[in-house]
C-alpha positions as CSV (number, residue, x, y, z in Angstrom):
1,X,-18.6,6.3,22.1
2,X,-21.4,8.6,20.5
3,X,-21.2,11.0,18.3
4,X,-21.4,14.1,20.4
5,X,-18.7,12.3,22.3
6,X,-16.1,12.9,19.3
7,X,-16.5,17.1,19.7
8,X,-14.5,16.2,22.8
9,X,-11.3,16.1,20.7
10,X,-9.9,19.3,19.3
11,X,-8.6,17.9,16.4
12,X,-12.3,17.2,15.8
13,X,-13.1,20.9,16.0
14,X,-10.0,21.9,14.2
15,X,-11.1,19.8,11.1
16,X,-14.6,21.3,11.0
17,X,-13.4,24.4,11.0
18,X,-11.0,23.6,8.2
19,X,-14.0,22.1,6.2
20,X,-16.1,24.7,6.7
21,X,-13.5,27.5,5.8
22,X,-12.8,24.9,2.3
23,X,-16.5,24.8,1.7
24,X,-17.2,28.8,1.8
25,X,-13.9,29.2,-0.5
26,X,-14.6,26.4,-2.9
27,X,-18.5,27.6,-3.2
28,X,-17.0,31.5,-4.2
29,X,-14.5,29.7,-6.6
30,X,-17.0,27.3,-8.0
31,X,-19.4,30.2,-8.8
32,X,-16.6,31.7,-10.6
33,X,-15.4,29.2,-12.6
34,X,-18.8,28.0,-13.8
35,X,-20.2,31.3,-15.2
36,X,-16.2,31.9,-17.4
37,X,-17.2,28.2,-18.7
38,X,-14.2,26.2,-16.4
39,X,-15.6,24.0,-14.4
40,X,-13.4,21.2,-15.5
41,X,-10.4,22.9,-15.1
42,X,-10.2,21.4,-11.7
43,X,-10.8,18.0,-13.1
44,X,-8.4,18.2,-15.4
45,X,-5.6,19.7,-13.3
46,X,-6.3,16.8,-10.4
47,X,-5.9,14.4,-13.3
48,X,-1.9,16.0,-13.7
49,X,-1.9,16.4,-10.3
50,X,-2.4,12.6,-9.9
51,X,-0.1,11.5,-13.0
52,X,2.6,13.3,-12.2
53,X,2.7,12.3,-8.0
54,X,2.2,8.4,-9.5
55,X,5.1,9.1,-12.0
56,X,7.5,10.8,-9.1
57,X,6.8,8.3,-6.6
58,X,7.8,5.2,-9.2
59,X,11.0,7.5,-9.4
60,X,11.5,6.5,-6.3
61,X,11.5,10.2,-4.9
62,X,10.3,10.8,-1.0
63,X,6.6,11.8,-0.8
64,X,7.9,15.2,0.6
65,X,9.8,16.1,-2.6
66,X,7.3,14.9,-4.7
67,X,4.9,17.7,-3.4
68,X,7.2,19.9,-4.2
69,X,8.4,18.6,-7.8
70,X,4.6,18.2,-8.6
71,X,3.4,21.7,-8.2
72,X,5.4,23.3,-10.8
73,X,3.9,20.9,-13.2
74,X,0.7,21.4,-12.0
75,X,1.1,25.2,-12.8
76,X,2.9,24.9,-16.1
77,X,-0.3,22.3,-17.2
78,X,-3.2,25.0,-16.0
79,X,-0.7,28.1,-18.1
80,X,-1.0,25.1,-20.8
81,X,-4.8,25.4,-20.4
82,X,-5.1,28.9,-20.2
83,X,-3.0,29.6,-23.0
84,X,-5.2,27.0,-25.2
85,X,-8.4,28.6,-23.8
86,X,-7.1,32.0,-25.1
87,X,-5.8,31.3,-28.4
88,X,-8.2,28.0,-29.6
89,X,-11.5,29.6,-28.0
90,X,-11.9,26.2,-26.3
91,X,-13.7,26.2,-23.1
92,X,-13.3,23.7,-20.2
């Protein structure tokens, strides 16, 4: 099988597409966040992100409900960040 052989499969084409959509919107957001000073907001939210999936799963909670338990944390840790960016003049 070669490699032009893979564009065969729509799943193929699907998932460029989706990368390529991701790439456009993360280059707009990246822009963004690097001129406010945030560009390790990201970092530091995956870092939650990760914690708090690794900390639900040895709950022994399904991997369906811990997507849902672990984005509420994940917002109430970047309102956490934002509120210390605001009142500390830290940056990220």
């Amino acid at each position: 099988m070669t490699l032009a052989d893979l564009f065969n499969f729509g799943f193929v084409w699907r998932a460029l597409a989706a990368g390529v959509l991701i790439a456009a919107a993360c280059s707009l957001l990246g822009v963004f966040l690097v001129l406010r000073r945030l560009s390790l907001i990201g970092d530091g939210l995956a870092h939650v992100t990760f914690g708090s999936v690794a900390a639900l799963l040895l709950l022994g909670i399904s991997p369906f409900d811990v997507t849902l338990a672990a984005l509420p944390l994940v917002i109430l840790a970047s309102l956490a960040i934002l509120q210390l960016t605001r009142s500390r003049r830290l940056h990220g």
